[in-house]
C-alpha positions in Angstrom: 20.1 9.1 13.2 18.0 7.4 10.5 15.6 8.7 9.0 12.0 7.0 10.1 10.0 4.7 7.1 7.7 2.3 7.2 7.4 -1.3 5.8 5.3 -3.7 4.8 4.5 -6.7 3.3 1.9 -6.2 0.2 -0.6 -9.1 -0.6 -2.0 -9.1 -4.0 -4.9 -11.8 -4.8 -7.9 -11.9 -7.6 -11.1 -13.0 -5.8 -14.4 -14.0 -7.6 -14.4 -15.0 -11.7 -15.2 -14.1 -14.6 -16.4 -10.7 -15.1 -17.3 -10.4 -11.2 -13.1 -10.9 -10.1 -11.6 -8.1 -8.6 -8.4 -7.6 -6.8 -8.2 -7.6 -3.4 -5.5 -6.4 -1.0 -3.6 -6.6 2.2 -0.5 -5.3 3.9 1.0 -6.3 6.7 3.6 -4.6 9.2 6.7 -7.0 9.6 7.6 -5.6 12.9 4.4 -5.6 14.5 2.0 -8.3 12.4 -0.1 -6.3 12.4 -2.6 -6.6 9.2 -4.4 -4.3 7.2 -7.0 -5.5 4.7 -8.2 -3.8 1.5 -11.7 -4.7 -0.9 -10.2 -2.7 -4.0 -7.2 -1.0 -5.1 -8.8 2.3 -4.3 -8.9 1.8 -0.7 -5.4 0.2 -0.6 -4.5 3.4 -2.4 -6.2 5.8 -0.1 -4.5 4.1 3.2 -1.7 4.6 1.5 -2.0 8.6 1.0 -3.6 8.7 4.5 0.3 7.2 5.8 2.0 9.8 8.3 3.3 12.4 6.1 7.0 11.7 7.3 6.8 8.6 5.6 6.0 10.2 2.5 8.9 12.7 2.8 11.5 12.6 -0.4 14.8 10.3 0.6 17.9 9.4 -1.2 16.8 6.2 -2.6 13.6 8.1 -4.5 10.8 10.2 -4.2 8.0 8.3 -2.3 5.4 11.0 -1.6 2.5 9.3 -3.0 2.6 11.2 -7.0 3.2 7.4 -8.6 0.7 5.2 -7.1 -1.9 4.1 -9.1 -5.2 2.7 -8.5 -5.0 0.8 -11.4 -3.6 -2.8 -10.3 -1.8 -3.5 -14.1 
């Protein structure tokens, strides 16, 4: 049996300009469509750390519980 995971498709985009641009966010589940949409890195960040915690369960292809995200987008 496989193990369960979740994917999606990250969206990165710079909205405003000048000193007022800030990154925006969305992800979107390829299975389902379904879209989520994020106003800074922070919250993108947070939905992230809120996942189910199987899906941030160590596997064989890294660690993925959460310890290298970053809310800083460079």
């Amino acid at each position: 049996m496989k193990e369960p995971y979740l994917a999606y498709m990250l969206r990165l985009w710079k909205a405003g300009g000048g000193a007022d641009a800030s990154w925006r966010a969305s992800l979107e589940d390829p299975h389902t469509g379904e879209r989520h949409a994020f106003a800074s890195m922070e919250a993108l960040v947070a939905f992230l750390q809120a996942l189910p915690r199987y899906a941030a369960t160590p596997t064989s292809t890294g660690d993925v519980d959460g310890s290298t995200l970053t809310d800083d987008p460079g």
